[in-house]
C-alpha positions in Angstrom: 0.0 0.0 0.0 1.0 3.5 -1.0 1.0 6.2 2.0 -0.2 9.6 1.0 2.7 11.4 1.2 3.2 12.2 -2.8 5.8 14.5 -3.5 8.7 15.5 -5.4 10.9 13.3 -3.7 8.8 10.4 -2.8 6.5 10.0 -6.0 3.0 8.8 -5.4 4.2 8.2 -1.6 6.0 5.4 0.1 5.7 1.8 -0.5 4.5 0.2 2.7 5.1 -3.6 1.9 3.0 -6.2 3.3 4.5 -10.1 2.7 2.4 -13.1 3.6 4.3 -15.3 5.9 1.8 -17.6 6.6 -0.1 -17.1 10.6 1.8 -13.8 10.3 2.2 -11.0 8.0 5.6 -8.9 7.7 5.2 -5.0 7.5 8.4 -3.6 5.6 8.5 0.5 5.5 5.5 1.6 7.7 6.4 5.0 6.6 5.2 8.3 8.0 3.5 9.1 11.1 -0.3 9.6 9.2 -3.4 8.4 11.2 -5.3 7.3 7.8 -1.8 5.4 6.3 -2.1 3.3 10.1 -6.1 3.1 10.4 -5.3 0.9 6.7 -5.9 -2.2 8.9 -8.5 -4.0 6.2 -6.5 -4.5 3.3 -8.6 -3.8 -0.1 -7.1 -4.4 -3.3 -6.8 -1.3 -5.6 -3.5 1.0 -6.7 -2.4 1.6 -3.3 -2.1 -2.1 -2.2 0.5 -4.6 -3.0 0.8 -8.5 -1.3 3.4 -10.6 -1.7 3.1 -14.1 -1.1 6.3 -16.4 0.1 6.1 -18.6 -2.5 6.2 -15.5 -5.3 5.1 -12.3 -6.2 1.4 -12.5 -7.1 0.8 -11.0 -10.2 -2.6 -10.3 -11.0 -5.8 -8.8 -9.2 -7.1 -12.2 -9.1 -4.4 -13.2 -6.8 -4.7 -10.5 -4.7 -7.5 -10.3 -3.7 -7.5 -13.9 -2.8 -4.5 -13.8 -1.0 -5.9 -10.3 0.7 -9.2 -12.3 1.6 -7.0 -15.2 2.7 -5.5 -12.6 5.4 -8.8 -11.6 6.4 -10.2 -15.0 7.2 -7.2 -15.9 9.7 -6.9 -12.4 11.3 -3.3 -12.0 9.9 -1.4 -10.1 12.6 1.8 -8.4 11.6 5.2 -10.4 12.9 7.5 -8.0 12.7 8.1 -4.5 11.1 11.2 -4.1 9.0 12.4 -0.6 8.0 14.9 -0.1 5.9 16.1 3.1 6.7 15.7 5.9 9.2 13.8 8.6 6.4 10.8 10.4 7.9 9.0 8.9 4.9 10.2 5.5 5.7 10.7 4.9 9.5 8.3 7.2 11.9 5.0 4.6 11.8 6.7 1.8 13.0 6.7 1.8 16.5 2.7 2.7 16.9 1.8 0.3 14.1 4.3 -2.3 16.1 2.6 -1.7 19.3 -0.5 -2.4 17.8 0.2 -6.2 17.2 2.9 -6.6 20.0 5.6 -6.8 17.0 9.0 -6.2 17.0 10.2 -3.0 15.0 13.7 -4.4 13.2 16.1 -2.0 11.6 19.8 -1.1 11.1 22.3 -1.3 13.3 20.0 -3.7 15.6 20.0 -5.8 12.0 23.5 -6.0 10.4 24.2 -7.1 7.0 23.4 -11.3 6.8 20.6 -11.2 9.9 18.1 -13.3 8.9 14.2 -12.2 10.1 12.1 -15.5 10.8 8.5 -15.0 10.8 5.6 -17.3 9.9 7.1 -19.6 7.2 9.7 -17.0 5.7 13.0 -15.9 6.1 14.5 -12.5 5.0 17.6 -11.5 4.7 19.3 -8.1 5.7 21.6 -6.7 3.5 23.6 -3.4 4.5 23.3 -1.5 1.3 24.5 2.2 2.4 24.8 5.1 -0.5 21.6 6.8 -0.3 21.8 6.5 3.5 24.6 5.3 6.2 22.0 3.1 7.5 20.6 1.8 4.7 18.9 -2.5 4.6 17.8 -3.9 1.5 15.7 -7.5 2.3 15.9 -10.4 0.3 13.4 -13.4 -0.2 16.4 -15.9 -1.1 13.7 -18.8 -2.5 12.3 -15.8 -4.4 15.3 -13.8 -5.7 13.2 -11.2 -4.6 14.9 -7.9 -2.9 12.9 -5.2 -1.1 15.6 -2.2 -2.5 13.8 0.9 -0.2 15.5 3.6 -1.8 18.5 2.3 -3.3 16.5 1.3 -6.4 13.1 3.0 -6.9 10.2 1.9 -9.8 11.0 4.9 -11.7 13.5 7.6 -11.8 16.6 7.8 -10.1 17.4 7.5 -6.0 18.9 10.4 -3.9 22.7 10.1 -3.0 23.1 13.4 -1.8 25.6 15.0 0.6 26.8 14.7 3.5 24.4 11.3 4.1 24.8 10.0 0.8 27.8 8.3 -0.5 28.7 7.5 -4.0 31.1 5.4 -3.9 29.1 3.2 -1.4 26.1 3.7 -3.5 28.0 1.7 -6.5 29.2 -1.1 -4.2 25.1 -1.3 -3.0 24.3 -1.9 -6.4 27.2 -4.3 -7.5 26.3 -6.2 -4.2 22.8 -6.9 -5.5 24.1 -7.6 -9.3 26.0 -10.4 -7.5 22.9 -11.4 -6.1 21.2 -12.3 -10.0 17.5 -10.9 -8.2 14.5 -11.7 -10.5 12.2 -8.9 -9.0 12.9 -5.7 -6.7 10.2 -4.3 -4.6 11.2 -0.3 -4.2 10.4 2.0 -1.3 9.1 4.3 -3.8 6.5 3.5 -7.3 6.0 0.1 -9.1 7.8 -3.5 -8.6 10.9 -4.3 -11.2 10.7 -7.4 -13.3 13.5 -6.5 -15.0 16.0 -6.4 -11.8 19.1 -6.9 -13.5 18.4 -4.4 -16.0 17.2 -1.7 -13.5 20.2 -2.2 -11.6 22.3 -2.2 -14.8 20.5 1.2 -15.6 21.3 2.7 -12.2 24.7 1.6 -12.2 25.2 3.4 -15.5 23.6 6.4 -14.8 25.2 7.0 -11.6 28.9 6.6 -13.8 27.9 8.8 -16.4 26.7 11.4 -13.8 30.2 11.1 -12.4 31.7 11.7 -15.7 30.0 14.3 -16.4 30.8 16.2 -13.1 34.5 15.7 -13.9 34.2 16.4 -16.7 32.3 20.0 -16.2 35.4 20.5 -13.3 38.0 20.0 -15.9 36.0 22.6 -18.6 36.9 25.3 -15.3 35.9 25.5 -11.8 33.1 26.3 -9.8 31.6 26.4 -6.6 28.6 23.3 -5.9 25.7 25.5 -7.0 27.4 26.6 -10.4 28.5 23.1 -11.5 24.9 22.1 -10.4 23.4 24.9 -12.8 26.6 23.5 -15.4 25.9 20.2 -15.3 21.9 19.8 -15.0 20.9 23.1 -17.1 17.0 22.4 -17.3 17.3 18.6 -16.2 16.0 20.3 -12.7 13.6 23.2 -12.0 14.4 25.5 -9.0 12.0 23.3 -6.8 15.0 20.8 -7.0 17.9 23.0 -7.0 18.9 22.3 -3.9 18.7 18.8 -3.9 20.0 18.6 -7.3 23.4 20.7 -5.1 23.5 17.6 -2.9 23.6 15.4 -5.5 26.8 17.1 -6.9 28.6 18.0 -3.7 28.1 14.0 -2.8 29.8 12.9 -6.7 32.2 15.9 -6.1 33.3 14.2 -2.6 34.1 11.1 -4.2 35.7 12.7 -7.1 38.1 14.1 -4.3 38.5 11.2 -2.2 39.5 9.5 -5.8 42.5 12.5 -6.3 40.8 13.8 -9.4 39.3 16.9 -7.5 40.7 19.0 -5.3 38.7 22.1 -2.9 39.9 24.9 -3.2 39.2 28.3 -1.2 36.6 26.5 0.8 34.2 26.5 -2.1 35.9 26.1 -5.4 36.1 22.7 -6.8 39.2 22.1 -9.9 40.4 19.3 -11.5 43.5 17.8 -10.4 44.3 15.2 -13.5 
């Protein structure tokens, strides 16, 4: 189900994942503290909901709302609440929807990278995927191959890796980490599933490289402070709504750019090439 918190950064809303483990259902990304997103206790199928079973994803509104009306019939309480980072879109719902079935709330550093969740009949997997965020989880359905990304991959568009939280350089080892894990379907914090996981993550990959390149690039045509490589580099990619994140963006790839000796600061906030 979709919380209704559209917006420029968070699309339609946040993806509140609800997974059918059997005599228990797991909650991933409860998302913000809204009484209407928590009062969603009735599941009804529609845009805004989403079920995945253990055995699969379902893939039709025939099996939804037969899995949904399975849920209903047995009372499905939640097992545990998963969050995969600590965003106010993401996180603040957890604890009050938690309380509400005696769950646990489970999230980074409590999880670390390899924790497995047991609840019901299913096991999920934590995977420490920083980049967007220092404390950033990704889940995975081994049996599935399916990966609950939360922001590191979204349904559409590209994620945030913006500065000082967001990390390039540990963004592209995030993504190479899942590569290496050959998913068949990612389930994003933010619009549709991904059939096409490998090629989603291919794309991202990509993108985030010839971003990088292009930053350098732009440095070594002359320098510039953050904001005037940002105007450089994105011209009318961005309106001025998303200026400023568009800044974060750069001053993360210009940190790693640095870090990698091909940029140097210079005056506190000049940035030149190096090589």
């Amino acid at each position: 189900m979709v919380a209704p918190n559209p917006g420029p950064y968070t699309g339609p809303g946040t993806n509140t994942w609800i997974v059918d483990a059997g005599p228990v259902v797991v909650v991933i990304d409860p998302g913000p503290d809204d009484d209407s997103h928590l009062a969603a206790e009735r599941f009804t199928f529609g845009n805004t909901v989403a079920v995945v079973e253990v055995r699969g994803v379902i893939s039709d509104a025939a099996d939804t709302v037969e899995a949904l009306d399975r849920l209903r019939q047995h009372d499905a309480t939640v097992g545990v609440v998963l969050v995969t980072h600590s965003h106010p879109d993401h996180l603040p719902l957890a604890e009050r929807l938690a309380a509400t079935h005696r769950a646990s709330v489970r999230r980074y550093p409590d999880l670390g990278d390899g924790d497995v969740v047991r609840a019901g009949r299913l096991n999920l997997t934590a995977l420490y995927t920083p980049g967007h965020s220092a404390d950033h989880l990704c889940f995975l359905i081994a049996e599935d191959r399916a990966v609950f990304t939360g922001d590191l991959v979204l349904g559409k568009g590209s994620s945030m890796v913006t500065y000082p939280e967001g990390n390039v350089a540990a963004y592209l080892r995030s993504l190479e980490r899942l590569e290496a894990l050959k998913p068949a379907m990612l389930f994003p914090g933010h619009w549709d599933p991904v059939a096409d996981a490998m090629g989603k993550l291919e794309e991202y990959r990509r993108h985030r490289l010839e971003r990088e390149a292009q930053v350098l690039a732009e440095v070594r045509r002359g320098r510039g402070t953050a904001l005037e490589l940002t105007r450089r580099v994105y011209g009318s990619e961005v309106g001025e709504d998303l200026i400023q994140a568009a800044e974060m963006t750069m001053r993360a790839h210009l940190q790693k750019l640095v870090d990698d000796g091909l940029v140097q600061e210079v005056g506190g906030e000049q940035f030149e090439a190096l090589k």
